[in-house]
C-alpha positions in Angstrom: 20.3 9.5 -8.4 18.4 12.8 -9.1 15.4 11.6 -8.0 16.9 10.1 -4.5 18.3 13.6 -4.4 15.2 15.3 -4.8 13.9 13.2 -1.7 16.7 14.5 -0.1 16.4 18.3 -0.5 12.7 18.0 0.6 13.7 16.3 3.8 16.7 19.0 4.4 14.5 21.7 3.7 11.5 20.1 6.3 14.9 20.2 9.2 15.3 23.6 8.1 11.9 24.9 8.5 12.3 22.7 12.3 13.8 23.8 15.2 15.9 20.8 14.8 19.4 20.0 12.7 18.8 16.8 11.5 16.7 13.3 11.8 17.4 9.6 12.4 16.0 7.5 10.0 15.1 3.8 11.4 11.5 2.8 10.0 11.8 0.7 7.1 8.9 3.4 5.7 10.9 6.0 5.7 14.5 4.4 4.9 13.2 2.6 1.5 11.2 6.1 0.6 14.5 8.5 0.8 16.8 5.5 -0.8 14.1 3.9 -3.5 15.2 0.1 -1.8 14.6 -2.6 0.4 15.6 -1.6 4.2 14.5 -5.0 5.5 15.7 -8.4 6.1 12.4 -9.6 7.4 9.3 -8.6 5.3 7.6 -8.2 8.3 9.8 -6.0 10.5 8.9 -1.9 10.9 12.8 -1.3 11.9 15.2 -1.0 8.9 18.1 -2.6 8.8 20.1 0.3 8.5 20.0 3.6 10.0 20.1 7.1 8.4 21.0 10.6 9.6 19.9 13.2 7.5 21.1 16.7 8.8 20.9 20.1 6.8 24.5 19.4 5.1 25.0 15.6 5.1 24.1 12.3 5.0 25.5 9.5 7.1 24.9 5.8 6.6 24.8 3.5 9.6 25.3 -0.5 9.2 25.9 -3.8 10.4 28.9 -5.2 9.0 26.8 -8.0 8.0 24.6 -5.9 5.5 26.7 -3.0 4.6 28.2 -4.6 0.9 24.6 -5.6 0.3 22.9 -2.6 0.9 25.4 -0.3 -1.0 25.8 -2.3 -4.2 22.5 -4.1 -4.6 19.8 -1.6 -2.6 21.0 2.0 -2.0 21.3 4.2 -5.0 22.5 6.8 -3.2 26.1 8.7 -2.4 26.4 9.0 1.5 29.2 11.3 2.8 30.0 8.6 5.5 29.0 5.3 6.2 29.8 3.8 9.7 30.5 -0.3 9.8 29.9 -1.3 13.0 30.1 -5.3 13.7 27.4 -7.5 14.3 28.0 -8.7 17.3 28.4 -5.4 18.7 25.2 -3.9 18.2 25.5 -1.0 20.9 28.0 0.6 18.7 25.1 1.9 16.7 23.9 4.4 19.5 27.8 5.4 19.9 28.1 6.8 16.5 25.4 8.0 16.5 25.8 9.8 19.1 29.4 10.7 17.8 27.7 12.2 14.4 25.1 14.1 16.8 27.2 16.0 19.0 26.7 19.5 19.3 23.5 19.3 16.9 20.0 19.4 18.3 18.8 16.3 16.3 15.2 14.4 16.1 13.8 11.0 15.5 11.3 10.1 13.5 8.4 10.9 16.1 9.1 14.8 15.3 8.9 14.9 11.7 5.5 12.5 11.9 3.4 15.0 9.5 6.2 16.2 7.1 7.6 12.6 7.0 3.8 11.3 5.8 3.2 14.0 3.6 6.9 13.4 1.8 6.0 9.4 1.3 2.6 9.9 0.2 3.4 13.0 -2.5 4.5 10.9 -5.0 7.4 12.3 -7.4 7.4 11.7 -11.1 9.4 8.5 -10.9 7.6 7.2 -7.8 4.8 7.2 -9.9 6.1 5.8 -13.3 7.4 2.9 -10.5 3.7 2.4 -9.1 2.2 2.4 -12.1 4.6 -0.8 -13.3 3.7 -2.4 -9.2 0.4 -1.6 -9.4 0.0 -3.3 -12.7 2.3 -6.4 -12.1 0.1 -7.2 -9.2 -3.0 -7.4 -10.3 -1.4 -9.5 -13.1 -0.4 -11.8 -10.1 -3.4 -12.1 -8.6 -5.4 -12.2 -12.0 -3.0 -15.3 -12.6 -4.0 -17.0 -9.4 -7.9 -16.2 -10.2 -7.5 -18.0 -13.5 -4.9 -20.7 -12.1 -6.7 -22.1 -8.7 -8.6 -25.2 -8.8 -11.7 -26.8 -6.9 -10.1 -28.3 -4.2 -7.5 -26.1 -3.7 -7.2 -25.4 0.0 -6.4 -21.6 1.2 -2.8 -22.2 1.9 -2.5 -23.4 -1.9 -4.7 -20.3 -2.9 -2.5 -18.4 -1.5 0.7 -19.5 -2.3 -0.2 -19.5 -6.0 -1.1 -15.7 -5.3 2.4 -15.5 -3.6 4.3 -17.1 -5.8 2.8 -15.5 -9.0 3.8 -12.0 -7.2 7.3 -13.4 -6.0 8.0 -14.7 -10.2 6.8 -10.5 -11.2 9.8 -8.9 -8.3 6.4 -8.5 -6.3 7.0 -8.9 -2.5 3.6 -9.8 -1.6 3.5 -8.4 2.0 -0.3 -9.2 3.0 -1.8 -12.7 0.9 -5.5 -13.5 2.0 -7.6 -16.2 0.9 -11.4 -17.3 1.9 -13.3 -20.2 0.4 -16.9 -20.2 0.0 -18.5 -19.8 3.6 -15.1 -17.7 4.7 -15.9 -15.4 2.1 -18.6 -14.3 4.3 -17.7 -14.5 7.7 -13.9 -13.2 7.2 -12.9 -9.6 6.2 -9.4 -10.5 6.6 -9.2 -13.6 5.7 -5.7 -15.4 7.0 -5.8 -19.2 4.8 -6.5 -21.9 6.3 -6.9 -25.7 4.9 -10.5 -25.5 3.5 -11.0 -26.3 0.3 -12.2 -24.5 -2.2 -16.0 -26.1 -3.8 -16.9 -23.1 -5.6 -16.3 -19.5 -4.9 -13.1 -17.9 -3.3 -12.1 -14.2 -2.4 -8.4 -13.2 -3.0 -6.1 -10.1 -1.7 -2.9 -9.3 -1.8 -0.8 -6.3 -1.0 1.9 -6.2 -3.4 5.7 -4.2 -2.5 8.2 -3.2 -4.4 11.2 -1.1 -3.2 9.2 0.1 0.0 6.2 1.5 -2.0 2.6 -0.6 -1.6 -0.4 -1.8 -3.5 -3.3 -3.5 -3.2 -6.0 -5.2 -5.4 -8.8 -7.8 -5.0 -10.4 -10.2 -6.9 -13.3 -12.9 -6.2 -14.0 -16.3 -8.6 -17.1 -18.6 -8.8 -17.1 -21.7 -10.7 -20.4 -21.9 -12.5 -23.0 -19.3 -11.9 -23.4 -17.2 -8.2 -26.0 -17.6 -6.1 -28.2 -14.2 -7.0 -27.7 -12.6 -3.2 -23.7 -13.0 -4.3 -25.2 -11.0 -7.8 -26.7 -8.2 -5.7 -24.3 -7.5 -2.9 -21.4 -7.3 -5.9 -23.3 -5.2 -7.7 -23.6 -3.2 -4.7 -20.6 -3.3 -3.6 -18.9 -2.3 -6.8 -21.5 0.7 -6.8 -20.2 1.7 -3.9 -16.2 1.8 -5.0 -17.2 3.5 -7.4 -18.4 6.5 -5.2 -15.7 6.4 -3.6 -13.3 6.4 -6.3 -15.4 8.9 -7.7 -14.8 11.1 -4.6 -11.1 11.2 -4.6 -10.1 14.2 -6.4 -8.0 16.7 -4.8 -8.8 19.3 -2.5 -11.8 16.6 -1.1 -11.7 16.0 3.0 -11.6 12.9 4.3 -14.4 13.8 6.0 -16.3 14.8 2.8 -15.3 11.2 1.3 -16.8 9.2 4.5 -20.0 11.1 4.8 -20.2 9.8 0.5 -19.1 6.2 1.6 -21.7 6.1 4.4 -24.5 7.6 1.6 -23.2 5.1 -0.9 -23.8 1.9 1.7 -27.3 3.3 2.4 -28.4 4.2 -1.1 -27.2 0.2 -2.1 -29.8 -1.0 1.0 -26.7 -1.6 3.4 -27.0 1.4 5.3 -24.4 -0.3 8.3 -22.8 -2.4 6.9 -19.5 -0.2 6.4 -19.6 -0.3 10.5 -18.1 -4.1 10.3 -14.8 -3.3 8.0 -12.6 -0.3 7.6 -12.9 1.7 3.9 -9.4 1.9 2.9 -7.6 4.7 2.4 -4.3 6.2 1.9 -1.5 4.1 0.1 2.0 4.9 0.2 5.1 3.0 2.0 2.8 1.1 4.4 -0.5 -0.8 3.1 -2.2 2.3 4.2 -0.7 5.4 5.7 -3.9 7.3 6.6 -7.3 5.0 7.0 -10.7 7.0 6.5 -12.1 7.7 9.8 -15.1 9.7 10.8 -13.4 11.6 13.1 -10.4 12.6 10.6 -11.2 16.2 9.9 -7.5 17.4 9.2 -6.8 15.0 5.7 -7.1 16.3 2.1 -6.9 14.5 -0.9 -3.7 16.0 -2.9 -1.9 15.7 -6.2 0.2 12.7 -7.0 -1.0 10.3 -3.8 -2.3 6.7 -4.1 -5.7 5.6 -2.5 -6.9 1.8 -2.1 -10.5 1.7 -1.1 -11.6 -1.1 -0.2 -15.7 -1.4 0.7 -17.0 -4.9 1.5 -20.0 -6.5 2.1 -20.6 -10.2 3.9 -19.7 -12.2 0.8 -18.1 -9.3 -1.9 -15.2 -6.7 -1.6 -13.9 -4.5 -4.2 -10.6 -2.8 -4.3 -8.0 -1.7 -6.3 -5.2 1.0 -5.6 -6.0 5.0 -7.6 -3.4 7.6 -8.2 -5.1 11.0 -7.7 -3.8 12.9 -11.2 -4.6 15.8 -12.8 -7.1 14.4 -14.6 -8.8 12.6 -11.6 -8.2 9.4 -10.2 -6.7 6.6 -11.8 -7.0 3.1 -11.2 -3.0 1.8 -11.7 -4.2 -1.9 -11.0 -5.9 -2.6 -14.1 -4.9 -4.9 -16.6 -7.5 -5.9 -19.4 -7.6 -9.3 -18.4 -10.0 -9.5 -16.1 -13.9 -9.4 -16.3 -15.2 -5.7 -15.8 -18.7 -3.7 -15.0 -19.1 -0.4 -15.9 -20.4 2.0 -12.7 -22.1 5.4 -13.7 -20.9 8.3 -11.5 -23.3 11.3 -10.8 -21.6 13.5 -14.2 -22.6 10.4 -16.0 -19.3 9.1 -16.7 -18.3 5.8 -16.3 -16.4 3.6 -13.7 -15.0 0.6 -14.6 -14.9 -2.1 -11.7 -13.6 -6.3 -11.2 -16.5 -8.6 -12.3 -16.6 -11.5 -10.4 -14.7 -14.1 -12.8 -16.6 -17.1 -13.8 -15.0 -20.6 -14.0 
């Protein structure tokens, strides 16, 4: 409850600093942030299913008949000063009381608060991290099961349900599951399964959720020995994640971390090859909040966020998800279990990155 409350005080004090006297809350992003739970019925939806208004003093719950038990015993740890029922089949009602609890007060949505909103998600507190740290770790578990578990033969779809349903048995709600097989591998950077069958090398992803926050990791398996232009672009590739792992320490630009990415492609003998997939970039309540662009000259790494890079090549990706700490970044998706080679950074230290797991 203190930390929900903490969420809350930072928000009041953002409408205090405003113009405004309070905010509607109806993303799903921004719902499970301030409550710490599942806003959704669908996995895929942006709306929540409830809606929140936040002003200086108060906090006012609005719900669906349908959802409101649900939502206050099993999901939202949190004391509201009202909650409005409205029925299901009335669904109108929600702009009525709304506008009821709004009257007199100069109140926003969501569009107005866009910056203070994605810096408040992306700051993680104490407890959002000691949470991501337990995500990030449970789902690389998952997909480290599924590397280990699949089977020649295996089609996509089964690749990826394995990956699903190893997530689903660790409370992992696994919100993006990729698979390639073989050829795919290199033609696909997103990779949506299909029914080929794996023969002998497959690329897995996943973007794990748990209570609104997001990870994501990747992992590739061969059975028997790669092909030696697989060996090289991994090596590569990892080389490369590294740098920019390397490069995420607070204070750095975003702009400062692309013009390393591009350096890194080049100095690995892919000097464009960066042009065919987006890097990654900030983690949060979405899958990424903030992608690195060239043109982004207005983000900074800070304190307490989570990154997930993700550099690729035609036939290799690396990623994992980073918490920028005091002591540098961190890689949260790590588990011991899997195959790892060591990267050396500029300063000589080491970078430990996914080997590609041999079956």
């Amino acid at each position: 409850m203190a930390e929900i409350n903490e969420k809350v005080v930072k928000l009041q004090s953002a409408i205090e600093s405003s113009s405004f006297e309070g905010i509607v809350l109806t993303q799903q992003k921004n719902v499970s942030w301030l409550v710490n739970g599942r806003s959704f019925i669908n996995t895929a939806t942006e709306k929540s299913v409830a809606v929140i208004l936040v002003t200086d003093t108060s906090l006012v719950l609005f719900v669906n008949n349908i959802e409101k038990e649900r939502l206050v015993d099993e999901e939202f740890d949190m004391i509201f000063d009202q909650i409005e029922v409205y029925p299901w089949h009335t669904p109108g009602q929600l702009d009525q009381l709304i506008a009821k609890h709004s009257r007199g007060k100069h109140i926003a949505g969501e569009e107005a608060f866009e910056n203070q909103l994605l810096h408040l998600r992306t700051v993680m507190t104490d407890k959002d991290i000691e949470e991501l740290r337990d995500l990030a770790k449970q789902t690389a578990q998952a997909i480290e099961q599924a590397a280990f578990e699949i089977v020649q033969g295996d089609s996509e779809y089964q690749i990826a349900g394995r990956l699903m349903r190893s997530c689903l048995n660790r409370e992992v709600e696994p919100v993006v599951s990729l698979a390639a097989v073989d050829e795919r591998v290199f033609l696909r950077r997103h990779p949506l399964p299909t029914s080929r069958r794996l023969k002998d090398y497959a690329m897995l992803v996943v973007c794990g959720r748990r209570n609104g926050k997001v990870v994501s990791v990747s992992r590739l398996v061969h059975f028997g020995q790669p092909a030696e232009i697989i060996k090289q672009r991994h090596q590569a590739v990892i080389t490369i994640d590294a740098r920019l792992i390397e490069a995420t320490v607070t204070g750095t630009s975003f702009r400062e971390i692309f013009v390393k990415m591009q350096a890194a492609y080049a100095a690995c003998g892919f000097k464009d090859e960066w042009e065919l997939h987006h890097q990654g970039g900030l983690s949060g309540y979405n899958t990424r909040e903030v992608l690195l662009l060239p043109d982004n000259q207005n983000s900074i790494v800070q304190l307490g966020q989570v990154y997930a890079w993700n550099p690729s090549i035609a036939g290799v990706k690396s990623e994992d998800t980073i918490l920028v700490g005091e002591n540098g970044p961190e890689v949260l998706s790590y588990t011991g279990d899997y195959p790892m080679e060591a990267v050396q950074t500029a300063d000589r230290t080491l970078i430990y990155r996914p080997s590609i797991l041999i079956r």
